[in-house]
C-alpha positions as CSV (number, residue, x, y, z in Angstrom):
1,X,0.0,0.0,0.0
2,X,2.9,2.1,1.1
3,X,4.3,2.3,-2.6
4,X,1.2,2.4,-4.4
5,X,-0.1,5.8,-2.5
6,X,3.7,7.1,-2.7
7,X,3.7,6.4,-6.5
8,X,-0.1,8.4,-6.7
9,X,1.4,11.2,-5.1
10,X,5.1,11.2,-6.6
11,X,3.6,11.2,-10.0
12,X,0.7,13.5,-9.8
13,X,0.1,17.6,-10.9
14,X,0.9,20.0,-8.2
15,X,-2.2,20.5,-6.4
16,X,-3.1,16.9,-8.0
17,X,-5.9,13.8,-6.3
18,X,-5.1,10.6,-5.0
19,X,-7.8,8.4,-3.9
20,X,-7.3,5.2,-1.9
21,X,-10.5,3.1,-1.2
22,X,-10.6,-0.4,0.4
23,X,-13.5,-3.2,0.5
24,X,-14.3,-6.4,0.5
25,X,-15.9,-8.8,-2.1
26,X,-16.9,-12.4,-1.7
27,X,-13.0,-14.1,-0.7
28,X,-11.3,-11.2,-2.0
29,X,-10.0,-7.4,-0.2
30,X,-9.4,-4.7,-2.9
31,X,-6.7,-1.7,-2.3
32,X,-7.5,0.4,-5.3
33,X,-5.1,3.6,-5.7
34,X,-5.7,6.3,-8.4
35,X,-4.5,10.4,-9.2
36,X,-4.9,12.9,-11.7
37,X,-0.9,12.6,-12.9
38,X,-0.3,12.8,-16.7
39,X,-1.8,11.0,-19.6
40,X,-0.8,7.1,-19.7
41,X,-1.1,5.6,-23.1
42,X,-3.2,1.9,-22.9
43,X,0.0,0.2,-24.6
44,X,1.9,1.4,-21.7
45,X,0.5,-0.3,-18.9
46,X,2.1,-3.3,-18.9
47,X,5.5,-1.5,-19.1
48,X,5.0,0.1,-16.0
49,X,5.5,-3.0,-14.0
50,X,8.9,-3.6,-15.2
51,X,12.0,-2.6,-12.7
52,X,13.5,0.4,-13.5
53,X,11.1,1.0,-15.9
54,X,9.0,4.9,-15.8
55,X,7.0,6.9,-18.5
56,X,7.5,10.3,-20.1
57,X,11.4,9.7,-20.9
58,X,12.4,9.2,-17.2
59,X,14.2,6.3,-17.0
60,X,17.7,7.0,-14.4
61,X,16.8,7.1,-11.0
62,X,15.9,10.8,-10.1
63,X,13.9,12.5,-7.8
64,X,10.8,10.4,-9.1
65,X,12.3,7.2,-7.4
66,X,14.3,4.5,-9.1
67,X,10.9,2.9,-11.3
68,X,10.8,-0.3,-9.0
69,X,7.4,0.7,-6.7
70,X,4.9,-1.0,-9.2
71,X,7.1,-3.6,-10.5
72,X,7.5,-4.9,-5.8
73,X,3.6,-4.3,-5.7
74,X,3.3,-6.6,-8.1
75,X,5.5,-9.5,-7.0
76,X,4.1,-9.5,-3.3
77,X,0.4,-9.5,-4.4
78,X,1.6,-12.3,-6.8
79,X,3.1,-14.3,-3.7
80,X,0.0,-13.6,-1.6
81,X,-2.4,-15.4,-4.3
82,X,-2.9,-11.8,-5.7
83,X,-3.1,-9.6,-8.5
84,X,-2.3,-6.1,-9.5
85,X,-3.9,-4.2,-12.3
86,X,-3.6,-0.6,-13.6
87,X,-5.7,0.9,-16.1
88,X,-5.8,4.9,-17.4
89,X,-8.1,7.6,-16.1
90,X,-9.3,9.7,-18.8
91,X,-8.2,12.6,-17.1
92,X,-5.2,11.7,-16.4
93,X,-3.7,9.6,-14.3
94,X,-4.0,5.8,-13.4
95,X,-6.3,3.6,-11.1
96,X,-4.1,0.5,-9.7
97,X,-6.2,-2.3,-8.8
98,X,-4.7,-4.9,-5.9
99,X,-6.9,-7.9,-4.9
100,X,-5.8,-10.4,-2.6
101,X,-8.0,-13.7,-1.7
102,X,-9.0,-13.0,2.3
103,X,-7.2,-15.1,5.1
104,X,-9.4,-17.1,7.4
């Protein structure tokens, strides 16, 4: 959760959102993260899971971290049964998705 949220704000507009809303469905909790940072093009979701990988030409580590957040997210929800999804907001933006199956 901790990377997700610091991703939403690290890559947002000054003066930018960031939502984070839990709940549960069924056997399954959902984290979903999202903010009104730049434009993400569809065929670039995928890439953003990839270590060291960022969008928009920023690809050395910088102030905007070193483009490993997503890329952990997604191997711990993986080794919890879980998976990750992002998707693009029309305004801007992304809305990550992390579901893991509840522990009884």
């Amino acid at each position: 959760m901790q990377n997700l949220v610091e991703n939403a704000i690290r890559h947002n507009h000054v003066k930018g959102e960031v939502w984070v809303t839990t709940r549960q469905r069924a056997e399954q909790v959902e984290l979903v993260v999202a903010n009104t940072g730049l434009q993400v093009p569809p065929y670039e979701i995928e890439a953003i899971f990839e270590p060291f990988r960022r969008l928009h030409g920023d690809r050395l580590r910088s102030d905007r971290g070193s483009g490993l957040g997503l890329s952990i997210v997604r191997v711990i929800a993986e080794a919890h049964h879980g998976t990750v999804a992002a998707r693009p907001r029309e305004e801007g933006g992304l809305t990550i998705t992390v579901e893991l199956p509840v522990q009884h």
